[in-house]
C-alpha positions as CSV (number, residue, x, y, z in Angstrom):
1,X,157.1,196.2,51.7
2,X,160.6,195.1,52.9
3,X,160.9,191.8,54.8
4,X,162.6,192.1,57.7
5,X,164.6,190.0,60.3
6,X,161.6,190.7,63.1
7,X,159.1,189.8,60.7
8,X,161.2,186.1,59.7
9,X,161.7,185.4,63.6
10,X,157.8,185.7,64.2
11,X,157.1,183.0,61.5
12,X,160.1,180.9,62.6
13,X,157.8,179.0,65.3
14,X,155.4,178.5,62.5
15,X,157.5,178.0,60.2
16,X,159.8,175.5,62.0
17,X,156.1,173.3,62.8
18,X,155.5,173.1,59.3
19,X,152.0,175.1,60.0
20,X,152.7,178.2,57.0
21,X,151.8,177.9,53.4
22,X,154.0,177.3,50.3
23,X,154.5,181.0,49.9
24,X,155.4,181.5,53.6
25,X,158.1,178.5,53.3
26,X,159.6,180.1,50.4
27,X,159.8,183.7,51.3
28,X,161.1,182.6,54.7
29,X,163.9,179.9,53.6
30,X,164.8,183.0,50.5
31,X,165.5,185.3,53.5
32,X,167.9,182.3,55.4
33,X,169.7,182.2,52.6
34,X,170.8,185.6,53.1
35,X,170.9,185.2,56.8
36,X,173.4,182.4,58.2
37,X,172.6,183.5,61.9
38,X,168.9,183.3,61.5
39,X,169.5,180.0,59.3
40,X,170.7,178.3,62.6
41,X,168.6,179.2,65.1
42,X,166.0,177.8,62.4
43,X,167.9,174.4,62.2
44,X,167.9,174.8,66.0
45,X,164.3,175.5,66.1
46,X,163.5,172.3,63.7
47,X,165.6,169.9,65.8
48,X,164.0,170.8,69.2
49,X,161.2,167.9,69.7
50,X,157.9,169.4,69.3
51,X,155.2,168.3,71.9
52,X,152.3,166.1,71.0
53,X,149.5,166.4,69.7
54,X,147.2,169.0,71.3
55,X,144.1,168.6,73.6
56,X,141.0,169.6,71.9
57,X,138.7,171.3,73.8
58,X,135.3,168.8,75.3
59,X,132.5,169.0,73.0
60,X,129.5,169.6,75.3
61,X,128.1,165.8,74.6
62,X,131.7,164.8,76.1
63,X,131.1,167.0,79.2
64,X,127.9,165.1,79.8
65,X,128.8,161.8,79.6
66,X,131.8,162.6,81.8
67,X,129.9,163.9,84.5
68,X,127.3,161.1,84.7
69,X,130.0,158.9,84.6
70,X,131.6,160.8,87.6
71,X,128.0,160.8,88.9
72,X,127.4,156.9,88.8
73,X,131.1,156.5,90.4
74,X,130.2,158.4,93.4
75,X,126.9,156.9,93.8
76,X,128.7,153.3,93.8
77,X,131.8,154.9,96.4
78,X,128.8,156.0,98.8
79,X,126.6,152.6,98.3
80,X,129.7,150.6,99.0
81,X,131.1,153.2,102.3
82,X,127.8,153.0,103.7
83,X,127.3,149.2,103.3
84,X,130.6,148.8,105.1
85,X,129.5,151.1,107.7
86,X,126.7,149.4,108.2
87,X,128.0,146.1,108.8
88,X,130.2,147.1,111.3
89,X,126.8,147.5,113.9
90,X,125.7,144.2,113.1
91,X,129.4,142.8,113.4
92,X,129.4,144.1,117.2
93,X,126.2,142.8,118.0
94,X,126.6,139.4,117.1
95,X,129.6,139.6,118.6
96,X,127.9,140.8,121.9
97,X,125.4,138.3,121.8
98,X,127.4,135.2,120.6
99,X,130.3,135.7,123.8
100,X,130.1,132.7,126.1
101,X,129.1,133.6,129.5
């Protein structure tokens, strides 16, 4: 089987992020040798900055202690909203009851 230019551009991406084997590397810097073009756009490719590394997917232990954490967090919002609203009763009674006449 022939290589071709299509089949060189689909493993350029790959190629350019260092993810292909040995034989993959060779074949594709052979072909861009014959191929100044295609060389260049591969020089292009290897200069661009490649992103970080990638998120991997939450085991489901990671999920769980995420959520009770997010769990206990709300619970300590709601304790501290509600003992603030609570206060605010007792504030205007004392208040009421403390006014000279």
């Amino acid at each position: 089987m022939e290589i071709t230019r299509n089949v060189i551009l689909d493993l350029l991406p790959l190629y350019s992020a260092d993810e292909v084997s040995a034989d993959t590397r060779a074949l594709v810097d052979q072909y861009l040798e014959t191929d100044p073009e295609l060389a260049n756009v591969a020089k292009q490719l290897a200069a661009m900055e490649k992103p970080g590394d990638i998120p991997v997917p939450l085991s489901q232990d990671d999920k769980m202690i995420a959520y009770r954490k997010a769990r206990r967090l709300k619970l300590i919002y709601t304790i501290i909203i509600a003992a603030a609203l609570s206060i605010i009763p007792v504030i205007t009674l004392l208040m009421f009851f403390t006014t000279p006449s």
